[in-house]
C-alpha positions in Angstrom: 36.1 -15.3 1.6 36.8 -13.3 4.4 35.0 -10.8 7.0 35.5 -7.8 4.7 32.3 -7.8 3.2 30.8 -7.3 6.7 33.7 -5.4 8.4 35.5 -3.2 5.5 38.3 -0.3 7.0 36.0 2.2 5.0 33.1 2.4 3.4 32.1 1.0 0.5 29.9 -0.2 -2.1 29.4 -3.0 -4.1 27.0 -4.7 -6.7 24.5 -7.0 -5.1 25.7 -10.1 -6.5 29.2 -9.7 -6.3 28.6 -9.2 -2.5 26.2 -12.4 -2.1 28.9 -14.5 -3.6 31.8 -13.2 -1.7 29.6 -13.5 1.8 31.8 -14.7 4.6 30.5 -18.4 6.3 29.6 -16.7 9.3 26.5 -14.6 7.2 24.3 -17.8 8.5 24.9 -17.1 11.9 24.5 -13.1 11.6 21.0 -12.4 12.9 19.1 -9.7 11.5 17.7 -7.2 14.1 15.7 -5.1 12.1 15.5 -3.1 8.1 14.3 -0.1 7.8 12.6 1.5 4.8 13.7 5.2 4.1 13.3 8.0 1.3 15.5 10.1 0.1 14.5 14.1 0.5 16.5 14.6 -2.4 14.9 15.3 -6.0 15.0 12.0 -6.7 13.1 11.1 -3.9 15.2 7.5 -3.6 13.8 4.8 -1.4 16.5 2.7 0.3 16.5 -0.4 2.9 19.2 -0.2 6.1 19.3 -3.5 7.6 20.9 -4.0 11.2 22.2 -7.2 12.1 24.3 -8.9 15.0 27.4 -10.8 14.3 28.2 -14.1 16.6 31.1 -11.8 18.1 28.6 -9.2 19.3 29.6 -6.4 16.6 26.9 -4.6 15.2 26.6 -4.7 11.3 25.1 -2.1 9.4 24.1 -2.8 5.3 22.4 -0.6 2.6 20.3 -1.7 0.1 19.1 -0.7 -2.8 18.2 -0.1 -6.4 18.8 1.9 -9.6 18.5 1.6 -13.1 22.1 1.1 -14.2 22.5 3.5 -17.2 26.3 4.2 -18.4 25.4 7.4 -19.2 24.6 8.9 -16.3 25.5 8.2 -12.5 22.3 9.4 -11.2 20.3 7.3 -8.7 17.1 7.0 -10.0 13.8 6.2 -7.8 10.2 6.1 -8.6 9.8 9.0 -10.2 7.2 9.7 -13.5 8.0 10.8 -16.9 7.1 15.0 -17.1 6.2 15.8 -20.2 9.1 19.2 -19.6 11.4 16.5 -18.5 15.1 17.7 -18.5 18.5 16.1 -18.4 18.3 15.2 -15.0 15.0 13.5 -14.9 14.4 9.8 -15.9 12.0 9.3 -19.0 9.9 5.9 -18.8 10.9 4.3 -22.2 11.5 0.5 -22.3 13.2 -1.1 -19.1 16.7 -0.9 -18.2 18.8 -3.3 -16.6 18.6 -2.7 -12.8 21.9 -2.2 -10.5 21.0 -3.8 -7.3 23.9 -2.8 -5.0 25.1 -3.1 -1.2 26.9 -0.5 0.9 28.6 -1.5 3.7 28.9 0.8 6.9 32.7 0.2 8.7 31.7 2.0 11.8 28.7 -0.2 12.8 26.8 2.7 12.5 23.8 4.0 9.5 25.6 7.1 9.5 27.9 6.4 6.5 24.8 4.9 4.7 22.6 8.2 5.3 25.6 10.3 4.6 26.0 8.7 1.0 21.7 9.1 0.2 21.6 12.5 1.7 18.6 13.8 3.8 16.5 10.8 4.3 13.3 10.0 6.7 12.1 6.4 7.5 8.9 5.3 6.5 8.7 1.5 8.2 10.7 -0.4 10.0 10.5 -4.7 10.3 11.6 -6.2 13.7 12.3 -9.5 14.7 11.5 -11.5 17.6 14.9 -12.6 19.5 16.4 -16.0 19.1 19.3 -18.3 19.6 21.9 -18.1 17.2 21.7 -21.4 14.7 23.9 -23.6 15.7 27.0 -23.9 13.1 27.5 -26.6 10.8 30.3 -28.6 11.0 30.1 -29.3 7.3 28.9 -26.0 5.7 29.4 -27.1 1.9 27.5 -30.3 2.1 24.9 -31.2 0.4 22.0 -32.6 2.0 19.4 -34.9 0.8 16.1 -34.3 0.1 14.5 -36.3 2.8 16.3 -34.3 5.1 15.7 -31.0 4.5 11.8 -32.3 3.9 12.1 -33.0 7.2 13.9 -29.8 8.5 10.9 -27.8 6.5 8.0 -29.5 8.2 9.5 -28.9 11.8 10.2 -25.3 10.9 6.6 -25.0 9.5 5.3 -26.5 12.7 7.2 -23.8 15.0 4.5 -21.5 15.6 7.4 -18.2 15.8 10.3 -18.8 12.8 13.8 -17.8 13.5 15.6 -14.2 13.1 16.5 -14.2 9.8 20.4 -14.3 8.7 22.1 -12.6 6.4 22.5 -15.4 4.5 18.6 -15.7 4.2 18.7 -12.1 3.3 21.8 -12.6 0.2 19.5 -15.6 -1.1 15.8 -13.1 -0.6 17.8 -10.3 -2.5 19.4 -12.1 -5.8 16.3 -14.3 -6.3 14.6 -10.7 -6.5 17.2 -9.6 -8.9 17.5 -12.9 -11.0 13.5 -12.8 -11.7 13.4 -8.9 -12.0 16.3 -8.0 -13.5 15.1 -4.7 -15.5 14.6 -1.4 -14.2 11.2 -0.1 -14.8 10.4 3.1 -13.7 6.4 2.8 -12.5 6.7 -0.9 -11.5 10.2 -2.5 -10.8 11.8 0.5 -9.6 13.9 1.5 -6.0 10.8 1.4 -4.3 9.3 -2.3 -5.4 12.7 -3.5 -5.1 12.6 -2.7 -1.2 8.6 -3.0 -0.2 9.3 -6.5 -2.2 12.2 -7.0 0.6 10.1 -6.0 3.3 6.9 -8.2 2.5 8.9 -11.4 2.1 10.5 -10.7 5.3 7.3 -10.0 7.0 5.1 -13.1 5.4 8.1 -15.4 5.3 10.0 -14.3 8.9 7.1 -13.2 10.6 8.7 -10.0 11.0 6.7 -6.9 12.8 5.8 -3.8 11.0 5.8 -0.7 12.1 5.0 2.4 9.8 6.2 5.5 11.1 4.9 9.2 10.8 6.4 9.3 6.7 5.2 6.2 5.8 2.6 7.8 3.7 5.4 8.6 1.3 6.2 5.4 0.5 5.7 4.8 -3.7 5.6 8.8 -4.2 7.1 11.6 -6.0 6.2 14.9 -4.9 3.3 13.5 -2.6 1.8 11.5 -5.7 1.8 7.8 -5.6 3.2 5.9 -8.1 0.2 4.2 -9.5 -1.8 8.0 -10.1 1.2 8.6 -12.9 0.4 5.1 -14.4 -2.9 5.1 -14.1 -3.2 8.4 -15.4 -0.5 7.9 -18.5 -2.8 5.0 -19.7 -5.7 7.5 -19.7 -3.8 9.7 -21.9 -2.8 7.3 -23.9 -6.6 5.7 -24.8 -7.2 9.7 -25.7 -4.4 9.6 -28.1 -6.0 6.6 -29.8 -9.4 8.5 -30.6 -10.2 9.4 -34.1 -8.9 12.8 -34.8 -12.1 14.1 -35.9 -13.3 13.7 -32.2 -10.2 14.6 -30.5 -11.3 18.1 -29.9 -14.7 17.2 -28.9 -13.9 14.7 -26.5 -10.6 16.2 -25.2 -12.3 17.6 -21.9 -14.8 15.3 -20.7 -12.3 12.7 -21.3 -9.5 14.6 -19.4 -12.2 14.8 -16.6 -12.7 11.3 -16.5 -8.8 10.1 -16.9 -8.3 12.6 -13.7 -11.0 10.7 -11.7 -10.2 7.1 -12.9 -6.5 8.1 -11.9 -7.7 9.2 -8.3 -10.0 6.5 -7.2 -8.8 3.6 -8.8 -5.6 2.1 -9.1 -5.8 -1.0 -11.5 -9.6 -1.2 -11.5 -9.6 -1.0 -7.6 -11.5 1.2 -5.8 -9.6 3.8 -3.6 -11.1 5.3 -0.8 -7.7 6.3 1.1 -4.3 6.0 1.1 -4.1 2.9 3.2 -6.3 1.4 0.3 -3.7 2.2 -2.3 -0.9 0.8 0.1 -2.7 -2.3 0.7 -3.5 -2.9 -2.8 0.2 -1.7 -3.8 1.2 -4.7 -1.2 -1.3 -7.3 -2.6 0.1 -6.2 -6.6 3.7 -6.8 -5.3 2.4 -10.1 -3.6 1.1 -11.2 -6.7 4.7 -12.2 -8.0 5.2 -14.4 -5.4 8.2 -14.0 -3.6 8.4 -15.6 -0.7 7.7 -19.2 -3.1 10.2 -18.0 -5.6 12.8 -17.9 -2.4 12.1 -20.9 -1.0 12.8 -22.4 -4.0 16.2 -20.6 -4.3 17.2 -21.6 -0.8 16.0 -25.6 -1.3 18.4 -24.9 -4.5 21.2 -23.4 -2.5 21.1 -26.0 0.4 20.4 -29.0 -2.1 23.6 -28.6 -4.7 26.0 -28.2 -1.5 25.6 -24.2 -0.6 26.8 -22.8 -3.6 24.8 -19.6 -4.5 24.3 -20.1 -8.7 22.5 -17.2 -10.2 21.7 -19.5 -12.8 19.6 -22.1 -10.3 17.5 -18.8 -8.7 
């Protein structure tokens, strides 16, 4: 393996797993700086994570991430958007999932400028910083496996440590393709770009301790043309319990229930009250919590450092 999957001559992008397994060594002692979450200002309305990290030979590196619902037919990126009942070629239609294509880009000028160039107009909505720290130290014997009693050991003086390290990119490849091995499909109003990077960014910040800060857009996190994710869900299932009504009462009840499925869709979001928009990103955070990532990863990486550092999709 060499350095070109973190210093490539030109730009380029690759699938998330076939960049995790052809990571250079030195990924464990590239320190991530910070990832920021941005949207697209295209239709699409895309959501996409840039990651900065610092390489042991003090060059900046510079990584995309992101996801889309990997359909031959088409090479549109496809986001969070909702089903329209006009819908046209060039807008997604929520039918079953899809597989997802997780994928990497990889800046050669140390820059995000590539990156931005290749989403288009974009605005950043958070950003997750680190707190400084040494750089591990590098081991001597990187494809060793070590025993069980050690690494028990390892874990209980990290979990002592009241700040945790900077994570590396290597922490970062294992975070990413356990969220692709247990969420492989593309769903369009649940395991879409936009859960695929919040997921990111709240393992990051419960696991790493990382700091968040949510800029001026952050608002438009989980939207498509300013309405969040969970009103088009919320108010599809309405539709859909109106659709189940005896036809003979269809007529009469078509209104007040339309009234109803409009307020159910606007203060609640999965039976939860919603009295603002930081309610809805808070309890969009707690639903995405609910899977568990940061356990799921931990018991990836115990995997990885356990059968000798050998990333095995099949393990995750």
């Amino acid at each position: 393996m060499t350095a070109d999957h973190l210093f490539p001559d030109a730009f380029y992008t690759e699938s998330l797993p076939i960049w995790v397994h052809r990571l250079p060594s030195e990924a464990e002692q590239c320190l991530i700086d910070k990832v920021v979450h941005y949207k697209a200002l295209s239709h699409m309305e895309h959501e996409f994570l840039i990651v900065y990290a610092s390489h042991p030979s003090g060059s900046n590196i510079v990584l995309g991430l992101d996801r889309n619902a990997d359909l031959p037919a088409t090479s549109e990126q496809f986001s969070s958007s909702p089903p329209s009942s006009s819908s046209s070629s060039n807008e997604p239609v929520e039918t079953s999932p899809h597989p997802a294509y997780d994928s990497v880009q990889i800046s050669h000028d140390g820059t995000p400028d590539p990156i931005l160039a290749h989403h288009g107009p974009s605005v950043p909505l958070s950003t997750i910083s680190f707190t400084p720290s040494p750089s591990p130290p590098s081991s001597s014997y990187p494809h060793t496996p070590i025993d069980k009693d050690t690494l028990n050991r390892q874990e209980r003086e990290r979990g002592r440590n009241r700040h945790r390290p900077r994570p590396s990119l290597l922490h970062l490849s294992i975070l990413l393709l356990t969220i692709h091995t247990h969420f492989p499909s593309y769903a369009l109003l649940q395991f879409q770009c936009y859960f695929f990077a919040r997921a990111t960014c709240l393992t990051l910040i419960d696991h790493f301790c990382g700091a968040e800060t949510v800029h001026a857009e952050g608002q438009r996190a989980a939207t498509w043309r300013g309405v969040h994710v969970s009103l088009y869900s919320a108010g599809r299932a309405a539709f859909q319990n109106m659709l189940l009504l005896p036809l003979a009462d269809f007529p009469v009840l078509l209104v007040p229930a339309g009234l109803f499925a409009m307020y159910s869709a606007v203060k609640l979001y999965d039976g939860n009250v919603v009295e603002s928009e930081v309610d809805r990103r808070r309890i969009s955070d707690e639903k995405i919590r609910e899977h568990a990532i940061p356990h799921k990863y931990l018991e990836a990486w115990r995997s990885y450092m356990l059968t000798g550092r050998k990333v095995e999709t099949s393990t995750l």
